[in-house]
N, C-alpha and C positions, 0 to 999 in steps of 0.2 A: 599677586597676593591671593593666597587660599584663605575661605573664610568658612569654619563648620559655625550651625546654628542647632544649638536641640536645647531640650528640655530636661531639667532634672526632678528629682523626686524625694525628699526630705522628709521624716517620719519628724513633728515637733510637736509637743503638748500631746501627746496619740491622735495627731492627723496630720494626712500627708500632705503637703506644702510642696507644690511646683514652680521651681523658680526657671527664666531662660539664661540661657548661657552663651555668648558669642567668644568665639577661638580663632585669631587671627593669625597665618602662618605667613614671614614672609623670610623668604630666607631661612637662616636659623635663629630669627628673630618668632616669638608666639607671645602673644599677647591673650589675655584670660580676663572676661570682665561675666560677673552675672548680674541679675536684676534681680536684687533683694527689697521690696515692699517699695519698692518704685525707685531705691540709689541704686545708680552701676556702682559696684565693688570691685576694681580689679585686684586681680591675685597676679605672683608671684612666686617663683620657684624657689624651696626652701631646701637647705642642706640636707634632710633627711628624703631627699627625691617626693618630697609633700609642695600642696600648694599653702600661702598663704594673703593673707589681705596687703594690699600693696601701700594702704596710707595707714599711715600711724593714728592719724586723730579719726576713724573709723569706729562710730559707738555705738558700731551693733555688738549684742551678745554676742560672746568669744564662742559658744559653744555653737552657735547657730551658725558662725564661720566657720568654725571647726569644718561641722557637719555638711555648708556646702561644699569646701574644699576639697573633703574626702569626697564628696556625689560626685564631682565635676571628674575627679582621677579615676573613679570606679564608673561612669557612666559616661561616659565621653563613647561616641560612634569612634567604631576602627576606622 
């Protein structure tokens, strides 16, 4: 099992909010969880090749998901 760990960077309210991110590769199995204000959130591959939140009763702001989901696909290390 590969595991990347980094940090992201979220512009919210006009200040930048860093949340961590862990990416679990095993197989063609990947796993997507970040730490938003202290919950692991994991995500999900979504039809449109986007991430998204993996539980439904999940009641964080949609845009803040939004927002980390795109950071995590545009800021993920090669």
């Amino acid at each position: 099992m590969k595991t990347q760990k980094f940090n992201i960077t979220v512009l919210r309210d006009g200040e930048q909010q860093i949340f961590p991110v862990e990416v679990k590769i095993q197989g063609i199995s990947v796993s997507v969880c970040a730490n938003i204000y202290g919950r692991e959130v994991h995500f999900v591959a979504d039809e449109h090749n986007g991430l998204r939140p993996a539980a439904a009763e999940c009641n964080l702001d949609a845009e803040l998901l939004y927002q980390v989901s795109r950071a995590i696909r545009q800021q993920r290390p090669a």
